[in-house]
C-alpha positions in Angstrom: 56.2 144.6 88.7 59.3 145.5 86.4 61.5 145.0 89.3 60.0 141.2 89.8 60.2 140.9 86.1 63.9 141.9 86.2 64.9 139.8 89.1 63.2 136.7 87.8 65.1 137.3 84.0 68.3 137.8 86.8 67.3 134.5 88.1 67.7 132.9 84.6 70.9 135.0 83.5 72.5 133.5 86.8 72.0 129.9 85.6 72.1 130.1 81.9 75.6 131.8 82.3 77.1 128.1 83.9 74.7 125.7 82.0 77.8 124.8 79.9 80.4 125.3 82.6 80.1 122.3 85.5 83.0 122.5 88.3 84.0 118.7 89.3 85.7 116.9 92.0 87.9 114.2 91.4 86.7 111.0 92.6 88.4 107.9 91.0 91.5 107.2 89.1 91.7 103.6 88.1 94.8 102.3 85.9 95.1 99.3 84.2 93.1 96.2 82.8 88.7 97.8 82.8 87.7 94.0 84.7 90.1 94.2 87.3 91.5 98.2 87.5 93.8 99.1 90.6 93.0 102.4 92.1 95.1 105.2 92.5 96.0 108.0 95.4 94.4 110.8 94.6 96.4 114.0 96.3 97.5 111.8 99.2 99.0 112.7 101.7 102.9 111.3 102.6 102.4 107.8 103.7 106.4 106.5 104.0 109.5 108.2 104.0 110.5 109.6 100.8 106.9 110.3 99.8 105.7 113.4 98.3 104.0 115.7 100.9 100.2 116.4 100.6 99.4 119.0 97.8 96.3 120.7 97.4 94.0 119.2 96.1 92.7 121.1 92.3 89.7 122.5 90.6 88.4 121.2 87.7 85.8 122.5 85.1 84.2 120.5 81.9 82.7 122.4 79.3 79.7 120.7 78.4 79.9 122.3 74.5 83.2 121.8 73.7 83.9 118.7 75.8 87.1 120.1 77.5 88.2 119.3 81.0 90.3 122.0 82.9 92.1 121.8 85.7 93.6 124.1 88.0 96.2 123.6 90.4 98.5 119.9 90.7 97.0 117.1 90.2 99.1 114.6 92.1 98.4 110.5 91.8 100.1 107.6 93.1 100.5 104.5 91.7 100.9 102.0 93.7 100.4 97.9 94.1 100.0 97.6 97.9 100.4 99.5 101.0 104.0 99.6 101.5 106.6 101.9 100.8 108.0 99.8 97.9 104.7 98.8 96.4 104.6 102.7 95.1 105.3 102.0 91.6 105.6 105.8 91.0 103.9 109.6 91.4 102.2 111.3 88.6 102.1 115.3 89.1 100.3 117.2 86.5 99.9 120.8 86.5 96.6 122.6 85.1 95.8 119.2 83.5 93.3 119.8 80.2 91.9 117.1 78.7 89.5 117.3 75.3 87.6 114.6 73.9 89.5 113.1 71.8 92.9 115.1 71.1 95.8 115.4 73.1 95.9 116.4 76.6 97.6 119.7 77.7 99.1 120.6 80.9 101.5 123.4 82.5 103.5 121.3 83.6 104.1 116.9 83.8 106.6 114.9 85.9 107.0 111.4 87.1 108.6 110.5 90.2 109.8 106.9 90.5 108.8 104.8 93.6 110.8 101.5 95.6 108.6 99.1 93.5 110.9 99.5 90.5 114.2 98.2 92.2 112.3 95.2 93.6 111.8 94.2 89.8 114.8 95.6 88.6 113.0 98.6 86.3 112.5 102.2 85.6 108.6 102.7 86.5 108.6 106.5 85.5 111.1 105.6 82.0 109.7 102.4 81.4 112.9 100.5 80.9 113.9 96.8 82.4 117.5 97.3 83.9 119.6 94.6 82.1 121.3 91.5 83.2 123.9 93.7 85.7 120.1 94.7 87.7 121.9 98.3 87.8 120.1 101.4 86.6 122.0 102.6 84.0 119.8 104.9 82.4 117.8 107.9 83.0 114.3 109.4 82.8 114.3 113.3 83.1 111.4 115.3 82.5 110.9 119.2 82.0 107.5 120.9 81.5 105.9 118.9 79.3 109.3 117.3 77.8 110.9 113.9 78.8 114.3 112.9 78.1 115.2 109.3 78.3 118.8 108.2 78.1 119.4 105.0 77.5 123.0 103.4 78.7 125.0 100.4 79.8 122.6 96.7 79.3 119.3 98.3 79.9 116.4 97.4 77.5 113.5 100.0 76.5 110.2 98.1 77.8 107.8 101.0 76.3 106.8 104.7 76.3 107.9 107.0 79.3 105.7 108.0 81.2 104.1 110.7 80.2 101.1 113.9 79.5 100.0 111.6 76.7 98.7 109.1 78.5 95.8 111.4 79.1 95.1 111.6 75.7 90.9 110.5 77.1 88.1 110.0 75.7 84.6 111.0 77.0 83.0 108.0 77.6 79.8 109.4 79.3 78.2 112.5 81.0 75.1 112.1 82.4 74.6 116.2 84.0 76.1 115.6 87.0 79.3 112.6 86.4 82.0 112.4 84.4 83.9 109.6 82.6 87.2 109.8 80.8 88.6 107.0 79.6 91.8 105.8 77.7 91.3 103.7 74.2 93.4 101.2 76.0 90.5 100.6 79.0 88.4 98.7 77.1 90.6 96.8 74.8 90.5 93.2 74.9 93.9 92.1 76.6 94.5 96.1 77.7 96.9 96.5 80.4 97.6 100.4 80.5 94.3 101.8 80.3 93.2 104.5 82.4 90.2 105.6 83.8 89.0 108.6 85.3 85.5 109.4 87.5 84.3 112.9 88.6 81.1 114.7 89.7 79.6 117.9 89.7 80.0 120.4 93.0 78.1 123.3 93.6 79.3 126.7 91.6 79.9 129.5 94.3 79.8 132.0 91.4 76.4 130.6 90.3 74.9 130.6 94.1 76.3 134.1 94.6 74.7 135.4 91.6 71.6 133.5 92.2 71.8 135.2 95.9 72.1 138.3 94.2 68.9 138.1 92.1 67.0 136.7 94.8 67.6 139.7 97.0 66.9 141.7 94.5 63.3 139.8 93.8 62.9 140.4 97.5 63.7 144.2 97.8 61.3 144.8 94.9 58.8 142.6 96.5 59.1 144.8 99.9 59.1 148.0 97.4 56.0 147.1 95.9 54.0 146.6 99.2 55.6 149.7 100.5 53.9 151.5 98.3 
């Protein structure tokens, strides 16, 4: 009887230990106005020459307490218009991404990688600059953990903030127990045209079923035990 006892306190060890620790999968990535978002590539795979090769796709975790969204591994999205190679307006690749409600997001490591959209309308995506009257890109966008540098030369005009890890400054706009929404202040702004918008849900723990295994083989050896003797 002690051995059920302890298997069944086992049982609830096993899932009080990740009731404030969900793992999630990325599912949506929307960017710009809330009533008519575009959607963005989510670890995709190389679709055109030039494009980023397929990365692996990352694990997240939210803490349900302290409203903190971890990631590990690169989160890679592309932002793009259309489905050709210079409708990519640019790559977003954020290592270890951390988000918490509210304050100001956290990576290893951000970088922007500019796409063929930009030349067609004579811009920097990535440094958010307009290229002048000469259409030549005189400037430069460089970025180095979670650093930019944007040098501005010849006729070019500044158009805005870089790109940057900033933009994932998010809010928590719900969880429900089993999907998340982040969202920028900028989503749901009247007139908002660089909001941001992110969508995940929960995925099965595998330390939480193997520790639920565990206790539930121990509940059965003690039930054998106890008939045994």
């Amino acid at each position: 009887m002690k051995r059920i006892i302890l298997a069944i306190a086992l049982l609830g060890a096993a899932a009080a230990s990740q009731a404030s620790v969900v793992q999630l999968a990325l599912d949506t990535h929307y960017f710009g106005r809330s009533g008519s978002p575009s959607s963005s590539g989510i670890n995709p795979g190389p679709a055109f020459a030039g494009d980023i090769g397929s990365i692996a796709t990352p694990t997240y975790w939210y803490d349900t307490d302290t409203a903190e969204l971890s990631g590990s591994g690169v989160t890679h999205l592309r932002i793009a218009s259309g489905p050709t190679a210079m409708s990519r307006h640019f790559d977003r690749l954020i290592t270890d991404l951390n988000i918490v409600n509210g304050s100001a997001a956290g990576s290893t490591a951000y970088e922007c990688v500019s796409g063929g959209f930009g030349a067609l309308v004579g811009a920097n995506m990535c440094g958010n600059y307009l290229w002048g009257d000469n259409f030549i890109d005189d400037s430069s966008i460089t970025y180095s953990g979670l650093t930019f540098s944007r040098i501005m030369a010849g006729d070019d005009v500044i158009a805005g903030a870089p790109q940057s890890i900033s933009d994932y400054d998010l809010l928590v706009a719900s969880w429900d127990g089993s999907t998340l929404t982040l969202e920028s202040p900028e989503w749901t702004a009247a007139g908002g045209t660089a909001g941001l918008q992110m969508n995940f849900s929960a995925v099965p723990l595998p330390a939480a079923i193997w520790l639920l295994g565990s206790a539930i083989g121990i509940l059965g050896l003690a039930q054998f035990r106890s008939r045994a003797t």
